[in-house]
C-alpha positions in Angstrom: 168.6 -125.6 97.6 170.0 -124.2 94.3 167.2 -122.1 91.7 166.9 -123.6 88.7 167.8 -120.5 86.3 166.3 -122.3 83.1 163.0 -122.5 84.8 163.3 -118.9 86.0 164.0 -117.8 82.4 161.2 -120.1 81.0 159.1 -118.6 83.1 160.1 -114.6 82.5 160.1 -115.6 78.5 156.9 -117.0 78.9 155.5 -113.8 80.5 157.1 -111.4 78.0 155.5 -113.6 75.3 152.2 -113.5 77.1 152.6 -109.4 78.1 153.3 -109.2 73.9 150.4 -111.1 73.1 148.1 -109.1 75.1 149.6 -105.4 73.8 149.1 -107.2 70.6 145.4 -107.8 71.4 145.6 -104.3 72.8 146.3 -102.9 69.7 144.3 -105.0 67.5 141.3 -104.2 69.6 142.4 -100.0 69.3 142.3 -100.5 65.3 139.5 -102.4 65.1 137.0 -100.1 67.1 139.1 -96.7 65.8 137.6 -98.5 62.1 134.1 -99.2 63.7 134.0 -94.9 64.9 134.8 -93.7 61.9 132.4 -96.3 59.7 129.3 -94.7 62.1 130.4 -91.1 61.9 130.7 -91.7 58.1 127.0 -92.7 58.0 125.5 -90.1 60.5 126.7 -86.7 58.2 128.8 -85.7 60.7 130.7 -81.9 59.8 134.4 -81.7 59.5 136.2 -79.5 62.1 137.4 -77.6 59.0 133.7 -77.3 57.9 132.4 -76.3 61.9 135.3 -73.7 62.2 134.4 -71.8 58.8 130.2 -71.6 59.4 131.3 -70.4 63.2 133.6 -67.4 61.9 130.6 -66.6 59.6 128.2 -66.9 62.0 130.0 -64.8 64.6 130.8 -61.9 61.5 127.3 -61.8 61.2 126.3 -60.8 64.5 129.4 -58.5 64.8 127.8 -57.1 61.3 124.1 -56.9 63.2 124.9 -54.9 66.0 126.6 -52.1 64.1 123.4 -52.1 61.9 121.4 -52.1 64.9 123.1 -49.1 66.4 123.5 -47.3 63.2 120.0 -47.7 62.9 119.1 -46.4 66.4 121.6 -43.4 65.7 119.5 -43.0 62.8 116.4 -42.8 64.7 117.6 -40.9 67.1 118.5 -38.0 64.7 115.1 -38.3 63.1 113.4 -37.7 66.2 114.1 -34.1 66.8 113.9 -32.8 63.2 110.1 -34.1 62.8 107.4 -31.8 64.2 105.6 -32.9 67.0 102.2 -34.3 66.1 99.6 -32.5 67.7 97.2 -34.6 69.6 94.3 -35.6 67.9 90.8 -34.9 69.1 88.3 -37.6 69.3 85.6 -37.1 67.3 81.9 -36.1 67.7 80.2 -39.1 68.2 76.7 -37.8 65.9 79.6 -37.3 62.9 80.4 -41.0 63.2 78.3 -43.2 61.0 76.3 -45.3 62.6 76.9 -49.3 61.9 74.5 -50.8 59.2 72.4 -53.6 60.9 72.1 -56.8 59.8 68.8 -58.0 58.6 67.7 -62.0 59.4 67.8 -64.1 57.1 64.2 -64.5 55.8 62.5 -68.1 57.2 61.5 -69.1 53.9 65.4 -69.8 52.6 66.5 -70.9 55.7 63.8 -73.9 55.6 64.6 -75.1 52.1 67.6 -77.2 52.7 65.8 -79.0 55.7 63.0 -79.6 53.1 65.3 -81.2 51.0 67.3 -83.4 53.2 63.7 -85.1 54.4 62.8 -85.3 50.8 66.1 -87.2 50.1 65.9 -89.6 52.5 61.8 -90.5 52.5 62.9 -91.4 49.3 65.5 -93.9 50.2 64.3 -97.2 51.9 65.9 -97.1 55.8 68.8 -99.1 56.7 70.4 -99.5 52.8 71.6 -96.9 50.9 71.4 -96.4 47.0 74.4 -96.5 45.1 74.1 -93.2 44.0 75.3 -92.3 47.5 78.0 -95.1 48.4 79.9 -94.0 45.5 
């Protein structure tokens, strides 16, 4: 039984066409979702790489600049140390020379009572269960 050659080559064309409609899709796809990425990261504030690179090399200068203040300032210190007289300890002191705390006097009954006087006053006045509209407002 003989192949049919135009069938075999309808067949491989049609597959070609179909394997260049699908790397077609491929791509279209790629473009259209590379477009969707970068209209997201456009509206989140997203650095650069430019931008990221530069506050890094300040940041790291910064803490290359700390650490020789810190041991500058420790040098520092420790040169101070020896040229500054030693304190001489200090001696508590007599507790009679100490002044005695002042006390605190109550509060006389009399001033205390007045604002209690006054709330009852205030609301004798008012009729129970409605308020005056001096007081909603």
């Amino acid at each position: 039984m003989p192949f049919d050659t135009k069938l075999i080559d309808d067949l491989v064309r049609v597959a070609t066409g179909a394997f260049g409609a699908v790397a077609g899709v491929r791509e279209e796809a790629r473009t259209r979702l590379r477009e969707q990425f970068e209209h997201v990261l456009s509206r989140l504030d997203v650095v650069t790489r430019e931008e990221f690179e530069i506050v890094r090399a300040l940041a790291q200068r910064a803490r290359e600049e700390q650490e020789l203040l810190a041991a500058r300032v420790a040098a520092l210190e420790a040169a101070a140390k020896p040229a500054a007289k030693p304190a001489a300890p200090k001696r508590a002191a007599p507790a009679a020379a100490a002044p005695a705390p002042a006390a605190v006097a109550p509060a006389p009954a009399a001033i205390t009572a007045k604002p209690a006087r006054k709330a009852k006053a205030a609301s004798a006045a008012a009729p129970k269960g409605r308020r005056s509209r001096a007081k909603a407002d």
